[in-house]
C-alpha positions as CSV (number, residue, x, y, z in Angstrom):
1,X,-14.8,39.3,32.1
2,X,-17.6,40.2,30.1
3,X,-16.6,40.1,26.0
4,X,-17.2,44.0,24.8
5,X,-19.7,44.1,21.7
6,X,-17.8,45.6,18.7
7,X,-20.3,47.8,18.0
8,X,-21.6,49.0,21.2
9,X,-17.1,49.5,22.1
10,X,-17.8,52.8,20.3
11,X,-19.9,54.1,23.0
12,X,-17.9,53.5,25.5
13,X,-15.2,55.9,27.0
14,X,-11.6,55.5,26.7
15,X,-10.3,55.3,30.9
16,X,-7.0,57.9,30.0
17,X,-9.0,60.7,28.1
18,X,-12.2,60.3,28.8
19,X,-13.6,60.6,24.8
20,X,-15.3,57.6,23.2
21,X,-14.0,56.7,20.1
22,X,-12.5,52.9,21.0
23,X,-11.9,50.1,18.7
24,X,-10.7,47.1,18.5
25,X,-6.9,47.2,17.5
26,X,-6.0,45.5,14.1
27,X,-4.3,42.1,14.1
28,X,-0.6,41.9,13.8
29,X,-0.9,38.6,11.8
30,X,-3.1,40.0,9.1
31,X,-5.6,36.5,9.7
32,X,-7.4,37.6,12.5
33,X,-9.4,40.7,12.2
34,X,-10.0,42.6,15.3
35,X,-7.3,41.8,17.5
36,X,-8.3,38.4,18.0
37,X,-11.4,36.6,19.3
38,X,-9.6,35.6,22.7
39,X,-10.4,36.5,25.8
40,X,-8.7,39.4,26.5
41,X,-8.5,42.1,22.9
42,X,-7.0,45.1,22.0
43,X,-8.3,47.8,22.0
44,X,-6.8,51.2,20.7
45,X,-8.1,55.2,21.5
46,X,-8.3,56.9,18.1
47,X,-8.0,60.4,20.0
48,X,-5.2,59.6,22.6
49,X,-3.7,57.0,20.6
50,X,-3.2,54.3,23.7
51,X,-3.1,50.8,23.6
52,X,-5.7,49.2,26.2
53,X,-7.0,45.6,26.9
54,X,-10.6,44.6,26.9
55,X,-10.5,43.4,30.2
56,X,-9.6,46.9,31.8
57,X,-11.5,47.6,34.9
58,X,-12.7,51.1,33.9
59,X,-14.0,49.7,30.3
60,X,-15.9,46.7,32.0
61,X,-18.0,48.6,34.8
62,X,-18.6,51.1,31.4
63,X,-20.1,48.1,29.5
64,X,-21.9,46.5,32.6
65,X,-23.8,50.1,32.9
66,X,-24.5,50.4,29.3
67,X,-25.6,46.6,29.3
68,X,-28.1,47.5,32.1
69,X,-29.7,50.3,30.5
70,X,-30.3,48.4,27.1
71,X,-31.4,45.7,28.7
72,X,-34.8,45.8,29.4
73,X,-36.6,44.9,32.9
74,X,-38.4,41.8,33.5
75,X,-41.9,41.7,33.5
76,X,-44.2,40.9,36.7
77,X,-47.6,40.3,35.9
78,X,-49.9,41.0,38.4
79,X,-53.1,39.6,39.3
């Protein structure tokens, strides 16, 4: 599983209704921000209000795709 940027999780679309307005869910302890740094977050739909984790299939082939096209390809010199 592929950690989710924090700010590029914005752009991504929620898998139940299909709007992107993700983020991470808030920490229940009040000392970690962001539901946690471990491997598998929280993250919470502000327009359909559900509960997700990071390592959701639909949400990882998203952030492999947008990951691709921001990435830029490598550079063969030729001779």
């Amino acid at each position: 599983m592929d950690p989710i940027d924090k700010k590029q999780l914005k752009k991504l679309d929620c898998p139940k209704c299909n709007r992107p307005k993700l983020r991470y869910a808030h920490s229940r302890d009040g000392v970690t921000p962001d539901g946690g740094d471990g491997p598998d977050r929280d993250v919470y739909c502000d327009n359909c209000r559900s509960n997700l984790k990071e390592s959701d299939g639909k949400l990882q082939a998203q952030w492999r795709q947008l990951k691709a096209e921001r990435t830029p390809a490598p550079v063969v010199q030729r001779h």
